[in-house]
C-alpha positions in Angstrom: 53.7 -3.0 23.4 50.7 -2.1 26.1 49.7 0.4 24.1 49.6 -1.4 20.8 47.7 -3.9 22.4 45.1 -1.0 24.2 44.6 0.3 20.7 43.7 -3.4 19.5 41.4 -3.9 22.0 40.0 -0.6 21.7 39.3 -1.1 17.8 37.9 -4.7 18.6 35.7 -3.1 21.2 34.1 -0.4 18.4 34.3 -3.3 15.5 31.9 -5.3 17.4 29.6 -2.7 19.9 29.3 -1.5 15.8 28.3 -4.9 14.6 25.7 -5.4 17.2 24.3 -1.5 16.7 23.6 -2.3 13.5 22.0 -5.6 13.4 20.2 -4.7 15.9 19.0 -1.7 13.8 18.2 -4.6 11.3 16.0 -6.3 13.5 13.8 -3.3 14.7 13.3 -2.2 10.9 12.2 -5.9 10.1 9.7 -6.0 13.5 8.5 -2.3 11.8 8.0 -3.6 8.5 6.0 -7.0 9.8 3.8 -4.8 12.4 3.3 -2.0 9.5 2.2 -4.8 6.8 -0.1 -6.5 10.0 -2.2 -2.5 9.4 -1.8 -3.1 5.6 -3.4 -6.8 6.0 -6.4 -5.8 8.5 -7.5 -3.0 6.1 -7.6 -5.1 3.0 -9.3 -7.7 5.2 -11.7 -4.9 6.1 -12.3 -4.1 2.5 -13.1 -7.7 1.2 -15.6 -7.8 4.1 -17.6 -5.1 2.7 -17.4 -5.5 -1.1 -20.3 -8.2 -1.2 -22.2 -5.4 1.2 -21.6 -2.9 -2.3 -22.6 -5.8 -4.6 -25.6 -6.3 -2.9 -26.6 -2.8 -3.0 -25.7 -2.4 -6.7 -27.2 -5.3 -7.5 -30.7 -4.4 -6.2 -30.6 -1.7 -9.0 -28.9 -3.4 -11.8 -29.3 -7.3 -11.3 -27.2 -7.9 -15.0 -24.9 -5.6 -14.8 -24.0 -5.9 -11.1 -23.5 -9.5 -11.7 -20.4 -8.5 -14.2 -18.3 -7.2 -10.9 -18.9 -10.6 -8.8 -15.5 -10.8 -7.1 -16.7 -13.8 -4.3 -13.7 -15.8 -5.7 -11.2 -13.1 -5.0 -9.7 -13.3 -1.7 -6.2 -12.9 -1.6 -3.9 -15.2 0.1 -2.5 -13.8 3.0 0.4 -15.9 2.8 1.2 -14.7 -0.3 4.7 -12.6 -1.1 3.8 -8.5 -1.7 4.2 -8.4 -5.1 1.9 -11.3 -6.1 -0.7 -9.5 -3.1 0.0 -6.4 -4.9 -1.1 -8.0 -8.1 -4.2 -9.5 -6.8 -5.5 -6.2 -4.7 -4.7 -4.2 -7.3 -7.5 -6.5 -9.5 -9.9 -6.4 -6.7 -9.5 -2.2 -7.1 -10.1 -2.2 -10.8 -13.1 -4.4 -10.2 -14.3 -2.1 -7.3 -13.7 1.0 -9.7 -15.5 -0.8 -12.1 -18.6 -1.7 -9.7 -18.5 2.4 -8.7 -18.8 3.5 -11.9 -21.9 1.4 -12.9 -23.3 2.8 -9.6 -23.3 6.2 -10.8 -25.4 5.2 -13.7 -28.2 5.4 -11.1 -29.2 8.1 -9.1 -31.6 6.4 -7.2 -28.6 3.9 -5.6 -26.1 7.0 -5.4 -29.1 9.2 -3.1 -29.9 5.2 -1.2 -28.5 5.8 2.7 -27.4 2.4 2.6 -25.4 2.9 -0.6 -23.8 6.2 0.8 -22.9 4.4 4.2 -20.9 1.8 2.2 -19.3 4.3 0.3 -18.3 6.0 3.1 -16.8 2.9 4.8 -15.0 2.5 1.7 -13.3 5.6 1.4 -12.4 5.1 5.5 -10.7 1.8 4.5 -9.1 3.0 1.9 -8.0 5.7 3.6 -6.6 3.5 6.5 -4.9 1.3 3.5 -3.6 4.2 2.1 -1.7 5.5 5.5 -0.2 1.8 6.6 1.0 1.3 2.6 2.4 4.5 3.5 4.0 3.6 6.8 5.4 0.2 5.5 7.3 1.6 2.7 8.7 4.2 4.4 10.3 1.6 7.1 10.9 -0.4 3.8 12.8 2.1 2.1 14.9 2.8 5.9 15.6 -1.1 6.1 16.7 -1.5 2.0 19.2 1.7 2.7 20.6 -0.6 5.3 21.0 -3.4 3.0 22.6 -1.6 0.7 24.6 1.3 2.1 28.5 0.0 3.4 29.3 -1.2 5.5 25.7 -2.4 6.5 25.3 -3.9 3.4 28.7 -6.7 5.4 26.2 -7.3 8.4 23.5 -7.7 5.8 25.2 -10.2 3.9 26.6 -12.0 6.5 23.0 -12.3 8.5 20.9 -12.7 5.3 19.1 -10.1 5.0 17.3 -8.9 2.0 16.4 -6.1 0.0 12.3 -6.1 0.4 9.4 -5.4 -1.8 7.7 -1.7 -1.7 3.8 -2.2 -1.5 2.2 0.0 -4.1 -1.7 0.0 -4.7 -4.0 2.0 -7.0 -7.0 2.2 -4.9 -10.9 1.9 -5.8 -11.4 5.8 -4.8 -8.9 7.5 -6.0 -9.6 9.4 -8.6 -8.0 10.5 -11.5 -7.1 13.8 -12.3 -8.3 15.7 -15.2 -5.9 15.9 -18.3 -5.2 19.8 -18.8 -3.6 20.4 -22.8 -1.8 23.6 -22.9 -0.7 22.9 -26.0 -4.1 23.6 -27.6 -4.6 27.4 -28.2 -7.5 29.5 -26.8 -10.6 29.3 -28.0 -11.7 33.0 -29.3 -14.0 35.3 -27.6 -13.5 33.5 -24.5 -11.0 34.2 -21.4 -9.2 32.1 -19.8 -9.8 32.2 -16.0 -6.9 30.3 -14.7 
């Protein structure tokens, strides 16, 4: 009998020191996720700060055209759920790919200091958005494994927690990669230095 009842307190004990491990392992991916989408939020915040700088500059070469890319009315909610902040970033990007592309339609703005400095900062931010998107979906994709793999997936249930959202972001300077058709053949009398 002693030992039967050893054996049931010694599976109780591993049932619930278990339990605790892993909602606690819940709790420090969610605190990861929040801090990582805090970096996310402070370099977007960065980026709408200097996108009327890049208007300006544009603008003092190409009043018309420059005035195609205002984006003063687009400033995401921070409060807003990832996919719908997703959505609005991504349009502030295309417009910001947009506003870059016009630039280079005058060399006088793309050899301007001023131009080149907010470039610059651009490509920093991005940069910084780039490594925090990074960061937060990799603790995303730790914490939706948890949610989903058994027997997490019973502590996940029974606390509530949820499957969440990747972040994913085409930013303003990356750029695209040439298309290469290998399909097409050689043209004659020339060699192909690959």
């Amino acid at each position: 009998m002693i030992p039967i009842l050893m054996f049931s307190a010694f599976i109780l004990f591993i049932a619930v020191a278990w339990t605790i491990t892993t909602y606690n392992r819940f709790i420090k991916y969610k605190n990861a996720i929040e801090e990582a989408w805090s970096g996310i939020d402070v370099a977007l915040k960065r980026r709408s700060n200097l996108i009327p700088n890049l208007i300006r500059s544009v603008e003092g070469y190409s009043k018309h055209e420059a005035n195609l890319f205002q984006m003063g009315g687009i400033h995401p909610d921070a409060s807003t759920d990832i996919a719908n902040r997703a959505e609005d970033e991504s349009r502030i990007s295309q417009s910001l790919q947009g506003l870059l592309a016009l630039a280079q339609a005058y060399p006088d703005l793309k050899a301007s200091a001023n131009f080149i400095d907010l470039q610059n900062n651009l490509d920093e931010i991005e940069e910084d958005i780039q490594k925090a998107r990074n960061r937060y979906n990799s603790f995303v994709g730790r914490f939706n494994t948890l949610v989903e793999s058994f027997p997490s997936a019973l502590i996940a249930g029974k606390y509530g927690f949820k499957k969440r959202y990747y972040f994913t972001l085409d930013l303003a300077t990356q750029r695209e990669l040439p298309t290469v058709d290998f399909s097409a053949p050689p043209t004659p009398g020339k060699e192909n230095n690959g």
